[in-house]
C-alpha positions in Angstrom: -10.6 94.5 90.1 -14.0 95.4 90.4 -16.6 98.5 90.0 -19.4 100.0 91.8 -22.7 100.4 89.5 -23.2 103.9 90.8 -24.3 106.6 88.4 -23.5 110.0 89.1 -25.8 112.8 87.8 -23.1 115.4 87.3 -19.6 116.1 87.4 -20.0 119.5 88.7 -17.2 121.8 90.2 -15.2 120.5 92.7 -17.2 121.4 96.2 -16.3 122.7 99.0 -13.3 124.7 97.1 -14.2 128.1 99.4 -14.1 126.1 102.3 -12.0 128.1 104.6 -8.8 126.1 106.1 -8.6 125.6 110.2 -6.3 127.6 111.7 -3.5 126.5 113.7 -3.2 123.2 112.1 0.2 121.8 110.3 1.2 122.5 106.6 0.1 118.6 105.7 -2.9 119.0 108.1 -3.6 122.1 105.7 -3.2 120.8 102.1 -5.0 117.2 102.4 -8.1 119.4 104.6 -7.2 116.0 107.3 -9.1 117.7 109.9 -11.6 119.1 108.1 -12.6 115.7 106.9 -12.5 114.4 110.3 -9.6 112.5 110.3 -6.3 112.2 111.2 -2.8 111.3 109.9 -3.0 107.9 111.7 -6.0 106.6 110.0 -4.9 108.1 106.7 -1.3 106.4 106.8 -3.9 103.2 108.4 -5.8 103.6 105.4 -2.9 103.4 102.9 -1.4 100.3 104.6 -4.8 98.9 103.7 -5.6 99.4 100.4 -1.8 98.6 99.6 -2.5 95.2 100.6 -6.0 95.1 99.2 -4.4 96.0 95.6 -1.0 94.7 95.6 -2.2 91.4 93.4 -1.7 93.7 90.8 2.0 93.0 90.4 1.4 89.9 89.7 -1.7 89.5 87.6 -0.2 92.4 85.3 2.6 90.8 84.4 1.2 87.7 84.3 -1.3 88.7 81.6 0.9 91.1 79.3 4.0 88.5 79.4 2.8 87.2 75.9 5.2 87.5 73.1 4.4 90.4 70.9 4.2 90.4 66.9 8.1 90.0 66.0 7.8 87.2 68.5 9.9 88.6 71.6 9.0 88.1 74.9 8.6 91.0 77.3 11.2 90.4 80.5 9.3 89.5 84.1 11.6 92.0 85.8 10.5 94.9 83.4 7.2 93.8 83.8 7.0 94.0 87.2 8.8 97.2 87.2 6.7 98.9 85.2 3.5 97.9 86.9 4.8 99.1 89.8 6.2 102.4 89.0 3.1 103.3 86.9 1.0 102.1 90.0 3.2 104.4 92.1 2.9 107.5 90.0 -0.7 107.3 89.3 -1.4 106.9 92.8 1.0 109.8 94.0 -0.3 112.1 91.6 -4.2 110.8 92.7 -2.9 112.0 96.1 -1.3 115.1 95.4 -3.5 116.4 92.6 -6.8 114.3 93.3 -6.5 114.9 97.2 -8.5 111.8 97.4 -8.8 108.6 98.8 -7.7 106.6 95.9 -5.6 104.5 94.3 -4.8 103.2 90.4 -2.7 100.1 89.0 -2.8 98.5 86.0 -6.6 98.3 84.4 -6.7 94.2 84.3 -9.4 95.0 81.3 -7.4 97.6 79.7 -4.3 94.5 80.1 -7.1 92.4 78.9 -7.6 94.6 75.6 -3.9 95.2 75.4 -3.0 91.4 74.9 -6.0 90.4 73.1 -6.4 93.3 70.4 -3.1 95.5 70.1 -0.2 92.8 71.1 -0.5 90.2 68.5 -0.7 93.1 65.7 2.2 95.4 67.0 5.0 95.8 68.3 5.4 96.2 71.7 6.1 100.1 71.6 2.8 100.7 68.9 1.1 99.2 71.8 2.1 101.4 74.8 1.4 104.4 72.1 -1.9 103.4 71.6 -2.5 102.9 75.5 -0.9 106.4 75.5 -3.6 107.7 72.9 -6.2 106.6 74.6 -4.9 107.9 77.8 -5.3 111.6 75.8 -8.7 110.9 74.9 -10.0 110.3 78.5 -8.1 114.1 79.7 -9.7 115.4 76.3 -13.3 114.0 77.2 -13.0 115.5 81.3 -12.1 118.5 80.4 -14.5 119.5 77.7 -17.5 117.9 79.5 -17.9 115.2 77.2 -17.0 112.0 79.5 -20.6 112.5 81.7 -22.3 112.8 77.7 -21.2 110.1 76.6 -21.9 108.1 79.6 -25.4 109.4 80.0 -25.9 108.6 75.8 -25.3 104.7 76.8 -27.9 102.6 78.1 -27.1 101.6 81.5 -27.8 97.7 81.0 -25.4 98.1 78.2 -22.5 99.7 80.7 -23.6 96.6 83.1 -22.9 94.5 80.1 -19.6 95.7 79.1 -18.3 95.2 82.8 -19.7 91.8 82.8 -18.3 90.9 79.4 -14.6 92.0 80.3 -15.0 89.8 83.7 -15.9 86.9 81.7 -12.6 87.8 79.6 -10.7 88.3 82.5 -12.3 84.6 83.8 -11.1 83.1 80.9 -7.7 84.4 80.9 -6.9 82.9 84.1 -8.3 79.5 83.4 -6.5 79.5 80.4 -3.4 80.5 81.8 -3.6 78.1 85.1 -4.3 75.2 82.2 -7.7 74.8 83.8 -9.2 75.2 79.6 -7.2 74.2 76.8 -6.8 73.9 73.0 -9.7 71.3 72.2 -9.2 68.7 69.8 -13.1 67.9 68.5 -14.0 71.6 69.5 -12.8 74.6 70.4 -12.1 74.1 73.9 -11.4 71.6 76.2 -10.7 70.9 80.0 -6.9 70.8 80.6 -4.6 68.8 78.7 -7.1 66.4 76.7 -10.1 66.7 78.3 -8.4 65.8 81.9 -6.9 67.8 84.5 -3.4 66.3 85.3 -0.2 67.9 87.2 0.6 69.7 90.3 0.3 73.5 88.7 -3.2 72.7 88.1 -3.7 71.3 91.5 -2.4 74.8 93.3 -4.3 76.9 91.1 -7.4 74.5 91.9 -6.7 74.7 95.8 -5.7 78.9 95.5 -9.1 79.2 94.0 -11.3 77.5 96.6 -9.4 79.2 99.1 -10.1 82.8 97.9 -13.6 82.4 97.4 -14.2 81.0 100.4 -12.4 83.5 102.4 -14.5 86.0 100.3 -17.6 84.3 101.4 -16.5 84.5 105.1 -15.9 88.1 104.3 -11.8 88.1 105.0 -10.1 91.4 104.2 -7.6 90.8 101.8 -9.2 87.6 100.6 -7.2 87.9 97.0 -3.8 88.3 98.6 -4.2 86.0 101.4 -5.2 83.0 99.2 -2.4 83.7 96.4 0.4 84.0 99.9 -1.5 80.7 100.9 -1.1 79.2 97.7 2.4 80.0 96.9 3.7 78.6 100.1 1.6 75.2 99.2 3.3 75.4 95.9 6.6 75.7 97.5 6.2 73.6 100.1 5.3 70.7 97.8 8.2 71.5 95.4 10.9 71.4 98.0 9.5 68.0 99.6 7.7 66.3 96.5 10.9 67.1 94.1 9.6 68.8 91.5 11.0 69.5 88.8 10.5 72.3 85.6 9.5 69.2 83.9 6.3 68.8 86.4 5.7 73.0 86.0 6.0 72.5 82.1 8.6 75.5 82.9 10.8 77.1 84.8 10.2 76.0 88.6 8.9 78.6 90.6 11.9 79.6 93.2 13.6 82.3 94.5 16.9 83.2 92.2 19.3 85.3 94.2 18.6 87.9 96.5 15.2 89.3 97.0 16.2 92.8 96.6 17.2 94.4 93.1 17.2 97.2 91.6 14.3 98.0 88.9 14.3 97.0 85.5 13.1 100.1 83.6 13.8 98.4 79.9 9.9 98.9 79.0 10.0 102.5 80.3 10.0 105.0 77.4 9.7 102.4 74.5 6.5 104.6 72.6 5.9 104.8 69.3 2.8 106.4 67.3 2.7 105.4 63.7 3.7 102.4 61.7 0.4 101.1 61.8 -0.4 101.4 58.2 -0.4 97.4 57.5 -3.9 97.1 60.3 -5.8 99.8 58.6 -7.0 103.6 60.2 -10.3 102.3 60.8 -8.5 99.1 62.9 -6.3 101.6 64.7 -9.6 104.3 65.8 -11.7 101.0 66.9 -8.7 99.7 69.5 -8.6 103.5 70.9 -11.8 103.0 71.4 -11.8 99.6 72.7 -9.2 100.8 75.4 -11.4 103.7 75.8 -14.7 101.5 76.9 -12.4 99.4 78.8 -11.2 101.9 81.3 -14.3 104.7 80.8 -17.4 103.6 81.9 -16.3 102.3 85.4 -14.1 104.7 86.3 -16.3 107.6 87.6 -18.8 104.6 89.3 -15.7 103.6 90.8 -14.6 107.1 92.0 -17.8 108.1 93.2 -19.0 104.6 94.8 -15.6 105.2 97.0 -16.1 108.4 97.8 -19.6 108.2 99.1 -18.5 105.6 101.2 -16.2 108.2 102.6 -19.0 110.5 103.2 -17.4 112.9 100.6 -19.6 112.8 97.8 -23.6 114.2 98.1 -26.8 112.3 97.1 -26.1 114.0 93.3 -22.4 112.5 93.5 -20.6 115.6 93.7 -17.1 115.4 96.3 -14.2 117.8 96.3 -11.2 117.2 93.7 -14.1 114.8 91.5 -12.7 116.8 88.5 -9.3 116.6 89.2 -9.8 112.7 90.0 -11.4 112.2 86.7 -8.5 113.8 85.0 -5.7 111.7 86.8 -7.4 108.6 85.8 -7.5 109.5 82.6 -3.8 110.6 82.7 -2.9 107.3 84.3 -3.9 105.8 80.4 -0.8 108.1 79.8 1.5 107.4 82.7 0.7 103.9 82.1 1.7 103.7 78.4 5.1 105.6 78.8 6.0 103.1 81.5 5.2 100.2 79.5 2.6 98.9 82.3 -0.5 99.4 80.6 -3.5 101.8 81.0 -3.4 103.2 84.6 -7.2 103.3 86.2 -9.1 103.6 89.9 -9.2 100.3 91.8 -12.2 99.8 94.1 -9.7 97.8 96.3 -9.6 101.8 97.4 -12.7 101.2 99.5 -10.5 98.7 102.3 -8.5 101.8 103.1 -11.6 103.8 103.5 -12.9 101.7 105.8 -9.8 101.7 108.0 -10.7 105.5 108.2 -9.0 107.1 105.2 -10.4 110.3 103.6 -7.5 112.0 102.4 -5.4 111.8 99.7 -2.4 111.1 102.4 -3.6 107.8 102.1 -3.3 107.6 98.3 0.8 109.1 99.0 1.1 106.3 101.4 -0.4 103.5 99.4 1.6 105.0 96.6 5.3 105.1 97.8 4.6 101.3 99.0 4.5 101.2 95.2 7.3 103.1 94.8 9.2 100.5 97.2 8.0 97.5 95.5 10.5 98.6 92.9 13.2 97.1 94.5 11.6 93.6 95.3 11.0 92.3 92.2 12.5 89.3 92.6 9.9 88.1 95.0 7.5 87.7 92.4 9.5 84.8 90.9 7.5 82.7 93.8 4.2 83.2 93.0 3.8 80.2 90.5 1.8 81.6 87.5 -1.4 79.2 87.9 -1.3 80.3 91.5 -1.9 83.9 90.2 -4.1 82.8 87.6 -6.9 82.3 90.8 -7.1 85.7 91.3 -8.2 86.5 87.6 -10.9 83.9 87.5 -11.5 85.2 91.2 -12.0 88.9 89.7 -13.9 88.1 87.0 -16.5 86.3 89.3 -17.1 89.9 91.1 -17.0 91.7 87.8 -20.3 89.2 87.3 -22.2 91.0 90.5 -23.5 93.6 87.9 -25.7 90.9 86.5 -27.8 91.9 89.5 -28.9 95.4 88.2 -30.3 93.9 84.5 -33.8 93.7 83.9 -33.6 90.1 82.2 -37.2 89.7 81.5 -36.9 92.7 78.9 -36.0 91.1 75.5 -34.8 94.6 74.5 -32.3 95.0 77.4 -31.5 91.0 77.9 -30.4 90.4 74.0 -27.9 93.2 73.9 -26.2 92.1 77.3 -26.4 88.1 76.5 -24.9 89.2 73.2 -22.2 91.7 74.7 -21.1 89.3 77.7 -20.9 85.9 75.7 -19.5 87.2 72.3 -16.2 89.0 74.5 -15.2 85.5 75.8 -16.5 83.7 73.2 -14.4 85.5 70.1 -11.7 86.6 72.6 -12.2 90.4 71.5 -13.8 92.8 73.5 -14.8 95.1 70.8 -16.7 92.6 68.9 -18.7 91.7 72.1 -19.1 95.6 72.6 -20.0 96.2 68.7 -22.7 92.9 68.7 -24.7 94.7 72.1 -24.6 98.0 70.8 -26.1 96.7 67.0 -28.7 94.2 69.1 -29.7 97.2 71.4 -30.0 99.7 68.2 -31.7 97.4 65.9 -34.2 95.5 69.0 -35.4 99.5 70.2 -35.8 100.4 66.1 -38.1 97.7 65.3 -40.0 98.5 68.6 -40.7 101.8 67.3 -38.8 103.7 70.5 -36.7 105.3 68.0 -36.3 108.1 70.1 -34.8 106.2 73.2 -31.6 105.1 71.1 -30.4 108.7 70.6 -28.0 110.4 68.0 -24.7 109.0 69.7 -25.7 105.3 69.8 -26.9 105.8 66.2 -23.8 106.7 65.0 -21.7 104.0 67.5 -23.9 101.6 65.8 -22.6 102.7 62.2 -19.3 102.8 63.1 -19.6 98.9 64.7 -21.1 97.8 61.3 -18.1 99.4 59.4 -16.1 97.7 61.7 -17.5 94.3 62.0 -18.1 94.1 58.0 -15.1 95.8 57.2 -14.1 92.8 54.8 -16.6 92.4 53.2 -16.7 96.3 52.5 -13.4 96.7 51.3 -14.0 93.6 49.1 -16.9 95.3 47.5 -15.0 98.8 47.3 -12.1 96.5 45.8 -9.9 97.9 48.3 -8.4 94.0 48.5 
């Protein structure tokens, strides 16, 4: 997934709420305002299709990133995965339809995911998690409705919201080449290419050719690039399986195949499994820094998103005001919510939203369509099993590649701006913790303005982000000295 870098200036009413309705028209004509947005409920079920397909990757890469043991060491179930992701996708996007009456769709947040398994995961239990994912779900619907969200947006430099998308791609890049096997343990440094400095075994090979495939389609401009090259990829897979002979030996797993029917019914065992508290042995000051973390990961590109997509569906003005903007802002914060109590991760806008657009979508009918194919997905879990895992691992190194396109909006030959992003976008990767790449920009920025004497371009709210990231990043140290340990 990928964001606009559009800035709205306001997040005023929702317009257009006197409009008056056309007479004469029908009850769903009515509610979604179809004909008053000049369109119809072909395009808008057209437009659903579309973005469905666009999106629908997100089954796999979901799972496929949050299927890591958690801290007592068991390992979350593919169906209930899959499951969740769905029915949270479903949901989300229903209630983005209903409530929203927009064009637009949510899944899984692959940097929220990205957080999740990185941050939370390896120090909690599975339910701690989704409570936390829950939490921060209540802080986005906190933020919208007091005003705060467009504050706190507007109090962060904009290279620095460039940087933080940037950073999370390179994450996301780096999850998928480690999952595919593409980067590996090293032995005389940190890292290392494959197995021992050399790429060897078919899994590798399909997530090599899967890769190629999807950005070249991209670069031909294909619709559906993502899901065409991971189809593509799993029938090579197969196909070389079946006649080659592999075996789970050659996968270093289980081989990727179709186990029984390919209809079942869901797996809801991660649904409800939420609990807040029991976080004692990480430290308060731990637990407030991941709510934020998972707050940055799913705020900043949210409303870009939102109103990127609706300008290109000529709903939003020059000043980014569109109808149901409010009510959008506050699903997708709920979606951190929905998310969380299904046990899929936080919920959030996917730009994928724009294919459906372009088939003609400006409704939120199209967001009911896109989500009951959700909904349906429930019962065809099984078809993931054939989607080897390095063959989804492309589409996260594809991802992150697009999340790179902000690059294009920094001002590089500015020391002040390009030392706070370098910093931001290497350390996530590097460290393999998004708030520390967040916490290094946000110092860099703070300090690098100080010394410059622009002490009034920093403002109150990154002063006092950059005392809580110096708490946080010397938090040992400090509780040493306060002989805390």
């Amino acid at each position: 997934m990928t964001q606009q870098s559009i800035q709205p200036s306001t997040t005023a009413e929702d317009a257009g709420a006197g409009t008056r309705q056309p007479a004469g028209r029908s009850w769903l004509d009515r509610y979604f305002h179809i004909s008053e947005r000049g369109s119809t409920v072909a395009r808008e079920v057209r437009g659903g299709i579309t973005t469905f397909m666009a999106m629908c990757y997100i089954l796999l890469l979901n799972p496929l990133i949050l299927g890591t043991p958690d801290v007592e060491k068991s390992t979350l179930a593919h169906a209930g995965l899959v499951t969740a992701t769905a029915f949270a996708a479903a949901v989300s996007t229903l209630l983005m339809g209903f409530i929203g009456k927009v064009p637009l769709a949510l899944a899984a947040g692959l940097n929220v995911s990205a957080a999740l398994t990185s941050q939370v995961v390896p120090y909690m239990t599975w339910p701690q998690a989704m409570g936390m994912c829950v939490l921060y779900g209540v802080v986005i619907m906190l933020l919208v409705v007091t005003g705060l969200r467009e504050m706190i947006m507007n109090a962060i430099p904009l290279a620095l919201k460039h940087a933080i998308t940037m950073g999370i791609g390179m994450f996301v890049a780096l999850l998928g080449l480690v999952k595919a096997g593409f980067v590996g343990k090293g032995t005389g440094g940190p890292v290392t290419l494959g197995v021992g400095g050399q790429l060897a075994g078919w899994p590798v090979f399909f997530f090599c050719v899967t890769l190629l495939l999807i950005f070249m389609l991209q670069a031909r401009k294909v619709p559906g690039a993502i899901l065409i090259g991971i189809v593509a990829g799993t029938i090579l897979s197969f196909a070389v399986t079946k006649i080659g002979g592999l075996t789970d030996k050659d996968w270093g797993g289980a081989t990727p195949d179709l186990h029984g029917s390919a209809v079942s019914m869901p797996d809801f065992s991660l649904f409800g499994k939420v609990e807040f508290g029991g976080w004692e042995q990480i430290g308060g000051i731990t637990v407030g820094m991941i709510v934020f973390t998972l707050v940055l990961a799913g705020f900043f590109d949210a409303m870009a998103t939102i109103i990127g997509v609706g300008t290109e569906a000529k709903l939003a003005d020059d000043k980014g005001r569109m109808p149901g903007l409010s009510k959008a802002l506050f699903v997708d914060g709920a979606g951190g919510v929905v998310g969380g109590v299904a046990g899929a991760s936080g919920q959030t806008v996917f730009i994928e939203s724009a294919s459906g657009v372009g088939e003609g979508a400006r409704t939120g009918l199209s967001s009911v369509i896109t989500g009951l194919f959700f909904a349906a997905c429930l019962f065809f879990t099984p078809l993931t099993q054939l989607v080897p895992a390095q063959v989804a691992a492309a589409a996260l190194v594809v991802i992150g590649s697009m999340m790179m396109s902000a690059a294009k909006h920094v001002d590089w030959s500015d020391r002040s701006v390009s030392i706070p992003v370098f910093l931001t976008v290497a350390l996530m990767p590097f460290t393999y913790n998004i708030t520390a790449g967040v916490g290094a920009g946000v110092i860099a920025y703070t300090a690098i303005k100080a010394v410059q004497g622009k002490w009034r371009e920093i403002g109150a709210f990154m002063w006092a982000l950059t005392a809580i990231f110096v708490v946080y990043l010397a938090l040992t140290p400090i509780e040493h000295w306060l002989g805390v340990k």
